[in-house]
N, C-alpha and C positions, 0 to 999 in steps of 0.2 A: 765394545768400542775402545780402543789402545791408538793415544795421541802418540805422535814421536818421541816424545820428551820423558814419557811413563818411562821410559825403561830405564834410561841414562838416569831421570833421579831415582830409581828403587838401588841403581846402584851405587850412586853416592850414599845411599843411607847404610847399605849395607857394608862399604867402606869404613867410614864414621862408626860402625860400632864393631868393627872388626878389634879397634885396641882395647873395648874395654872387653868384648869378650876372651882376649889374650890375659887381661888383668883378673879375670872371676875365673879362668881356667885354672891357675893353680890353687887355687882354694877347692874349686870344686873339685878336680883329681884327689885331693890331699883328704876329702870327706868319700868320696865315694873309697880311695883304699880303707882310710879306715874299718867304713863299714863293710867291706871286704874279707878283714883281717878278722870279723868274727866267728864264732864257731858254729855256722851253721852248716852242719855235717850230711851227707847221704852215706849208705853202709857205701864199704868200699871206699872212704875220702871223697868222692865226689862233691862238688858242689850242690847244696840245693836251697840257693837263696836267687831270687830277681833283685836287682838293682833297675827301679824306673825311673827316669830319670821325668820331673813333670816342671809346669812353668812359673812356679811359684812355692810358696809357702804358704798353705791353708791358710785365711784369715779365723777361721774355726773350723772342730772336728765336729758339730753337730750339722745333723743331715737338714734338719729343720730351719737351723739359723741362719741359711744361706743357701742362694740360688746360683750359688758360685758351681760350674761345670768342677771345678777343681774337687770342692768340697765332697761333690755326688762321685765322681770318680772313686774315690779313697775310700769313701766310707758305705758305696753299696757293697765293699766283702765283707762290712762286718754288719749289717741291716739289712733285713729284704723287706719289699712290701707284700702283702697281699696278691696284688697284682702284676704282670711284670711283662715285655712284650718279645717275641719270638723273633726271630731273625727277618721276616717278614711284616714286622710292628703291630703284628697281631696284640690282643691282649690275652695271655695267657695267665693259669694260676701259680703262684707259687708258694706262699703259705697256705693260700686258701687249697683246699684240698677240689675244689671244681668252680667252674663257674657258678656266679651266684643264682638262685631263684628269685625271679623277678615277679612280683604281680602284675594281671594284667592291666594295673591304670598305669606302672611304668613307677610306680612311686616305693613301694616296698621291696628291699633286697634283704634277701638270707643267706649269711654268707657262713660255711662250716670250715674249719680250721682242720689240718692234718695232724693228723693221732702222733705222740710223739714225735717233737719238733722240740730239740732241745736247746734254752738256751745258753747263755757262755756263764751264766752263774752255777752252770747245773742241775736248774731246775724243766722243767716241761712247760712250754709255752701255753696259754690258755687265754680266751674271750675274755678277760678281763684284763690281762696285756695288752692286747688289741683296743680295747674303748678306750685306756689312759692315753696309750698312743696317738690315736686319731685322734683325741679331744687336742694333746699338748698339738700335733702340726695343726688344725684348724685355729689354734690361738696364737702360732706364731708362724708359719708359714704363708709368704703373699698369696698363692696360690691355696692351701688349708683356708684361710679367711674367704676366699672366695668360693669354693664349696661348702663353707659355714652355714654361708647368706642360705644354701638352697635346703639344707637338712631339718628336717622336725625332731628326732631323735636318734641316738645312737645308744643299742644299748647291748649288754651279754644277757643273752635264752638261755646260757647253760655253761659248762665247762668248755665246749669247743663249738659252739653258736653265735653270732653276732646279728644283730636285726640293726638295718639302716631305713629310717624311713624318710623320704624328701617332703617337702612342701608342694613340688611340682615334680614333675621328669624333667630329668636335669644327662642327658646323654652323654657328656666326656665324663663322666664320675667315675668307674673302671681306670677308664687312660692317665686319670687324674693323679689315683693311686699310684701308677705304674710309674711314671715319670721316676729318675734317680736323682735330676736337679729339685733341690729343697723337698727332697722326699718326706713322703707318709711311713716315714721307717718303722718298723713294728719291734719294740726295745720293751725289758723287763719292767712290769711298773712297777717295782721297787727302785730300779735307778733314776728316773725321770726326777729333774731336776732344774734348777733356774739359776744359773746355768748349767748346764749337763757335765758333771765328772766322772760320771763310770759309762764306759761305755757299752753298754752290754745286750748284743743282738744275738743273731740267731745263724748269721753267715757263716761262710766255711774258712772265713779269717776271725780272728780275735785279735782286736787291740792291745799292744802290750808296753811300745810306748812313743814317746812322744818329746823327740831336741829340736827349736826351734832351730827356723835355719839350716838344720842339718838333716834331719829324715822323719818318717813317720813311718813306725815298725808294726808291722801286723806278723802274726804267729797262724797256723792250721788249729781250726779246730776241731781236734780229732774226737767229737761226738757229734758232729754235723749230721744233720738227718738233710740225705738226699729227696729229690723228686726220682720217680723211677724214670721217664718218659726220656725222649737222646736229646741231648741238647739242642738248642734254638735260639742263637740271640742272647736273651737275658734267660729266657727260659730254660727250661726241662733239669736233666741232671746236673749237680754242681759238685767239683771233684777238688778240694786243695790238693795237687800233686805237686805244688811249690813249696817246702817249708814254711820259706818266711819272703817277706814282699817289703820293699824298701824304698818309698817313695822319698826320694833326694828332690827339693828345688834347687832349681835350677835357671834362675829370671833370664839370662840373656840366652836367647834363642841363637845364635853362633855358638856359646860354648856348649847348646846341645848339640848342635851339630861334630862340633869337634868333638864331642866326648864320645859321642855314638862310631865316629868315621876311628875312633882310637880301641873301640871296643873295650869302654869301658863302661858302656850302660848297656842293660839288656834289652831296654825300650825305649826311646827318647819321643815325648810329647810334641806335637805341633810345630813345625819345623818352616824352619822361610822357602818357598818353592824354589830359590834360587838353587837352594842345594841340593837340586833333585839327581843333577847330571854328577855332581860327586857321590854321592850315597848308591848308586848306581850302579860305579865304579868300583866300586869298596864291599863287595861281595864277600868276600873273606874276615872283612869284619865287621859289616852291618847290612842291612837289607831296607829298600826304602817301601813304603806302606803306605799307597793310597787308597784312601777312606773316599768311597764316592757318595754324591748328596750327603756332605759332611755335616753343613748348616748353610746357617746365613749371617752375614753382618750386620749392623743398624745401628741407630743411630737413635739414641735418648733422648727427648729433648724435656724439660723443667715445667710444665706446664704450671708449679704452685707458686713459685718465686722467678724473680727476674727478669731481663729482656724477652725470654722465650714464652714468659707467662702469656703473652698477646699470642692470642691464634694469627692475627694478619702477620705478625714480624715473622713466627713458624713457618707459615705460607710462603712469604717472602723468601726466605732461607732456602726451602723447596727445591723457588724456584733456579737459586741460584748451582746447585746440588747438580755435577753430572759424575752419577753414580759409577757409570761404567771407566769414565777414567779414575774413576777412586780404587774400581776395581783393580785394575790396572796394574795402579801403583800397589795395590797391597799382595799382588798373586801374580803380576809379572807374564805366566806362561797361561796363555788360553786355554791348555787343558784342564786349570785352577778355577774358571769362572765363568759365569754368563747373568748375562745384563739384561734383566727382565721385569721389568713393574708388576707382573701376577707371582701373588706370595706362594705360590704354589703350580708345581710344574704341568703342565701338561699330560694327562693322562689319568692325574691325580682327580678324585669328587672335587675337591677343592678349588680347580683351576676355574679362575675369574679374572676380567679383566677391569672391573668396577676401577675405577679411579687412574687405571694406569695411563692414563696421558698426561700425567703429572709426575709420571717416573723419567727420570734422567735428562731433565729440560736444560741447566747447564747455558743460560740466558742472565747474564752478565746487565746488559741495561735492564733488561724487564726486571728482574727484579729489586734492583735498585729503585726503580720509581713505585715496585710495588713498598718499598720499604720505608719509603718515605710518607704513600698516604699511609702508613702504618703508623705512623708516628715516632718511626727509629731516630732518635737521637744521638747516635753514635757509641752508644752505652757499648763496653765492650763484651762478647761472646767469651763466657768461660768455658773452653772444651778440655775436658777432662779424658783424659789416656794413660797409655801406659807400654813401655817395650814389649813386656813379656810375652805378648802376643804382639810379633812384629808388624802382623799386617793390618792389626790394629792402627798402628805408629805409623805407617807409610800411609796408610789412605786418612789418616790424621792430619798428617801434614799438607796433602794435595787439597782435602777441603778445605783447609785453613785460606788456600790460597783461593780457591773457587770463591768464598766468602769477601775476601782482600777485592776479588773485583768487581766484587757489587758493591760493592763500598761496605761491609760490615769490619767494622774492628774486632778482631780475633786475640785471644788471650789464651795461648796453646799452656796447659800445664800436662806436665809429664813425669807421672807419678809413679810408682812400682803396684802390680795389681792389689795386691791386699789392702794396700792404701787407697786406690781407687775405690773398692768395694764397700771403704769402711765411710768412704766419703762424700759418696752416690747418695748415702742414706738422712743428708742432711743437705734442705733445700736450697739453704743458704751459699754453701760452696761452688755451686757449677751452672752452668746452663746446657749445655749439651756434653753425654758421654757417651762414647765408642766403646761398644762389644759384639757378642754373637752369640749365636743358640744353635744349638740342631735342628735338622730342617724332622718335623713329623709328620704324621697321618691324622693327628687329633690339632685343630688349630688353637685350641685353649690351649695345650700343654705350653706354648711358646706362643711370641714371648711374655714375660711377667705380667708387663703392663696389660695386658687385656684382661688379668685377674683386678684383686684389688690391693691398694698398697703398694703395690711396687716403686720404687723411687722413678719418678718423673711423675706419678700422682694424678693419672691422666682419671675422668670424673665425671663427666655431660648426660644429657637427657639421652643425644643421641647414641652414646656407647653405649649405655642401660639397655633402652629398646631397641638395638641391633644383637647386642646378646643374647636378650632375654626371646627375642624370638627363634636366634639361632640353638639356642642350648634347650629349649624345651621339644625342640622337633627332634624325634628320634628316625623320623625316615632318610637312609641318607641321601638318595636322590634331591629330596628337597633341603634337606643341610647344605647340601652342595647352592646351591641356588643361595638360601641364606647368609651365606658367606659373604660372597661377592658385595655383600651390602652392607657389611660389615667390614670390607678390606675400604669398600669405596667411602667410608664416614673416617676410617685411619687415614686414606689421601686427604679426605677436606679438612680433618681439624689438626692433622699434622702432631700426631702424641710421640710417636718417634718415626723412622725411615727405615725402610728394611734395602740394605742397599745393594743384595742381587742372592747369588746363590755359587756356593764354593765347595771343593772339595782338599780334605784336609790331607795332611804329609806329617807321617811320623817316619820311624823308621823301629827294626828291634836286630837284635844280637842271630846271628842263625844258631844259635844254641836254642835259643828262646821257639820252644815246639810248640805247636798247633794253637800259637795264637788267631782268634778271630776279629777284623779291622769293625768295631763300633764305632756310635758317638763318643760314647764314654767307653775309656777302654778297660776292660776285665780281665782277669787273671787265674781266675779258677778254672780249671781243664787245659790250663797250657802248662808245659815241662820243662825244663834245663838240662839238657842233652850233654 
C-alpha cells in the first residue's frame, strides 16, 4: 500500500541528510585511507585486507551482551556456536562434531565436540569450554535466560562430551544455539569474564584490535580447524582467505553509499533503496546486493513503564498504525517490501492468519475514540530511533504522523544506534522503539521479546501458555497450528508490531570474490582479487 505523498517525503529526508552525509564523508575517507595505508601485504604486494564498511559502532564486542545484528555480525568470525544454519536455515553442526543424540522422551541431548578444534589461545577446545560458555550466555543473554527456564542440567561426560537435559522438550533449543544475534558463543573458559576483555574463540578471525569510532580489526587465524563438508550458509567449511577484515562505522547511510559508489569500501552495509539505480550504474566500482527475505521491521512498545504500559492505549496506537505506508516511506521501491499481517510468509509451517485483521488499519478516528476510553490523557509518546538505519528514520517519521492524527502527542527522539541500544535497556526513557530482525524458520529466534527480558518487558499469563504450548510440541505440523495462536495473543496485547517484510541493499567492491548475500554478513571463503 504507497500513498502519493510516500515518495515525495522519503525524498525530502533523503535531501535533508544529504549535507551532513557531505560533512562525515571526509572524516570517513581520511579513516578508511588510513587504514589502507597499513601493511597488510599478499606475496607479490597485492592487497589482502577488506575494508567493510557497517552502520555503526559496536555498543560492545561481546556476542552475549547484546542482540545487536551489528555486534553478531563482527564477532561470529571470531565465535562459533555449536550449532549453526546452512544456506537453507537448516540447523547444521559446527563445533559439535554431528547432530546431537536425543532420547526418546525429547528431554536428553548428547552433544560430542570435534577432535581438535583449536582455540586462539592455542590451546584445544574441550566440554568444559563448552558448559562455562552456555552457563555465562543463559545468565546473560535475553534469549540464554529463556532457554535457562527449560534446562535441568548442563554438564561435561568427558573431554569432548557435553549432556543437556531439559525439564520438558523444548524444540527450538538447536535453532537457539545457532542464532549469531546475542549468541551462545563457544569462548575459552579461561577468558570468560564480567566484562569480557580477551576475546578468545575458535573462528577463523582473531581479534586483534579495537579504535573506537574508527575500526574493529580482526586478523586469520592460521590454526583454524575447518569443517571438511562445502560450504552452506553459516555452515560447512570456513576458509580465512582475507588476511585482515576492517570493520569502519560508518552511521550515515549516504556516506555509505558515497563511499562504496567511490570504491572505497569493499562492502558497505545496509544501504537506502533510493540508491539502487546509482549503484547499478557504478559497475566499475561497486556492485549492488540484494538480500532477499532480509527481515522484518517492528515496533517495541514499553509494556513495564509509561503510556504504552496500558494494553487499551497499545491497542489504541494499533489501531492508528498503517503499516504499509510506513512501509513505504522506509523502502520507497515495491521490490523492497510487502505489507502483510502474517509473521510469516506463505509456504512457510509458520504461515497464520491469527490476529491479522488488526494489521494495517490506519483508522484515524477509531482510534482516537478508542484512546480515549483508554484513558489517554495526552501523555506524550516517546519514540526512540535512530538514522543509521535510514529506513528506520523514514517510517519513524510517517508514524509519528499516523499518531498526530489520532490525536497522540509524539516525542520523536533521534539518537545514534548505540545510544539507542544502550537506552532501550532502561524502562524509564521511551515508550516505543523502532528496529528489525531477520526474518527465520524457527519463530523463537526472533524477535527478543518473545524470549525473556528483552527491553519492552512483555510478561502475561497469556504469552506463558501460548509458548509453552508451542515450544513443548515438537511435531512440526502442529507447531505450525501452535503459532498462529501465539501470533494472534501478540495482535491482542500489542507487545510490539511487526510491521511487514523487506528485503535488504548492500552493496561490495567487484574485487570483493565469492561473497555470499546473508542476514548477517560473513567474510570467511570470500577473496580480494
Amino acid at each position: 500500500m504507497q500513498t502519493p505523498g510516500s515518495r515525495s517525503g522519503l525524498a525530502l529526508v533523503s535531501k535533508r541528510s544529504l549535507l551532513g552525509a557531505c560533512l562525515l564523508a571526509v572524516a570517513t575517507v581520511a579513516t578508511v585511507a588510513t587504514l589502507a595505508a597499513a601493511p597488510a601485504q599478499a606475496q607479490g604486494g597485492a592487497r589482502n585486507f577488506a575494508t567493510l564498511a557497517m552502520v555503526a559502532e559496536p555498543q560492545t564486542l561481546d556476542p552475549m551482551a547484546s542482540t545487536a545484528d551489528l555486534v553478531g555480525t563482527i564477532m561470529q568470525h571470531v565465535y562459533e556456536p555449536l550449532y549453526t544454519f546452512d544456506a537453507k536455515w537448516n540447523v547444521v553442526p559446527m563445533l559439535a562434531e554431528s547432530m546431537p543424540k536425543i532420547s526418546a522422551d525429547g528431554k536428553s541431548y548428547a552433544i560430542t565436540l570435534r577432535k581438535g578444534v583449536m582455540l586462539h589461545n592455542g590451546r584445544e577446545l574441550n566440554a568444559e569450554d563448552v558448559v562455562a560458555s552456555l552457563q555465562r550466555w543463559m545468565d546473560q543473554s535475553p534469549r540464554g535466560k529463556a532457554v535457562a527456564k527449560e534446562i535441568d542440567s548442563l554438564k561435561a561426560k568427558g573431554p569432548l562430551a557435553v549432556e543437556i537435559v531439559l525439564k520438558q522438550p523444548y524444540a527450538p533449543l538447536l535453532a537457539q544455539f545457532a542464532l549469531p544475534s546475542g549468541m551462545a558463543a563457544i569462548m575459552a573458559k579461561d577468558s570468560i569474564a564480567q566484562p569480557l576483555k580477551d576475546f578468545v574463540g575458535t573462528g577463523p578471525y582473531k581479534f586483534k584490535e579495537r579504535r573506537p569510532d574508527q575500526y574493529v580489526l580482526l586478523t586469520k587465524f592460521d590454526k583454524y580447524s575447518a569443517r571438511k563438508e562445502a560450504p552452506s550458509g553459516y555452515g560447512g567449511r570456513r576458509e580465512a582467505a582475507i588476511e585482515e577484515l576492517r570493520f569502519v562505522p560508518v552511521p550515515n547511510a549516504n556516506t555509505r553509499v558515497e563511499g562504496a559508489l567511490a570504491g572505497q569500501y569493499d562492502f558497505a552495509d545496509l544501504l537506502p533503496t533510493e540508491a539502487l539505480s546509482r549503484l547499478e550504474k557504478a559497475a566499475g566500482k561497486t556492485q549492488p546486493i540484494m538480500t532477499p527475505a532480509f527481515g522484518f521491521p517492528y515496533l517495541v512498545f514499553n509494556t513495564k513503564e509509561g503510556v504504552m504500559a496500558s494494553q487499551p492505549v497499545r491497542q489504541a496506537v494499533q489501531v492508528a498504525l498503517g503499516e504499509g505506508e510506513m512501509l513505504a516511506a522506509g523502502f520507497g521501491d515495491t521490490r523492497f517490501f510487502v505489507a502483510e499481517g502474517n509473521h510469516f510468509p506463505k509456504g512457510s509451517p509458520f504461515y497464520a492468519t491469527g490476529g491479522a485483521e488488526l494489521y494495517n488499519q490506519r483508522n484515524a478516528p477509531k482510534a482516537r475514540e478508542a484512546a480515549a476510553k483508554a484513558g489517554y490523557k495526552g501523555d506524550p509518546i516517546r519514540v526512540l530511533t535512530s538514522r543509521q538505519y535510514d529506513f528506520h528514520y523514514n517510517m519513524s517519521l510517517l508514524m509519528a504522523e499516523q499518531l498526530k492524527r489520532a490525536g497522540f502527542k509524539v516525542d520523536l527522539n533521534v539518537v545514534d544506534w548505540a545510544t539507542l541500544v544502550q537506552r532501550r535497556n532502561d524502562p524509564k526513557l521511551w515508550d516505543i522503539y523502532v528496529t528489525h530482525s531477520g526474518q527465520f524458520p524457527e519463530p523463537m529466534l526472533s524477535p527478543p521479546q518473545l524470549g525473556d527480558g528483552a527491553p519492552g518487558w512483555w510478561d502475561t499469563p497469556a504469552k506463558k501458555a501460548a509458548l509453552a504450548a508451542f515450544n513443548t510440541e515438537s511435531d512440526p505440523a502442529r507447531r505450525g497450528q501452535l503459532w498462529g495462536k501465539v501470533q494472534q495473543v501478540v495482535y491482542d496485547e500489542v507487545p510490539y508490531v511487526n510491521v511487514g517484510k523487506f528485503n535488504g541493499l548492500s552493496a561490495k567492491s567487484p574485487a570483493l570474490d565469492n561473497y555470499q548475500p546473508m542476514t548477517w554478513p560473513f567474510f570467511w571463503n570470500t577473496k580480494v582479487k
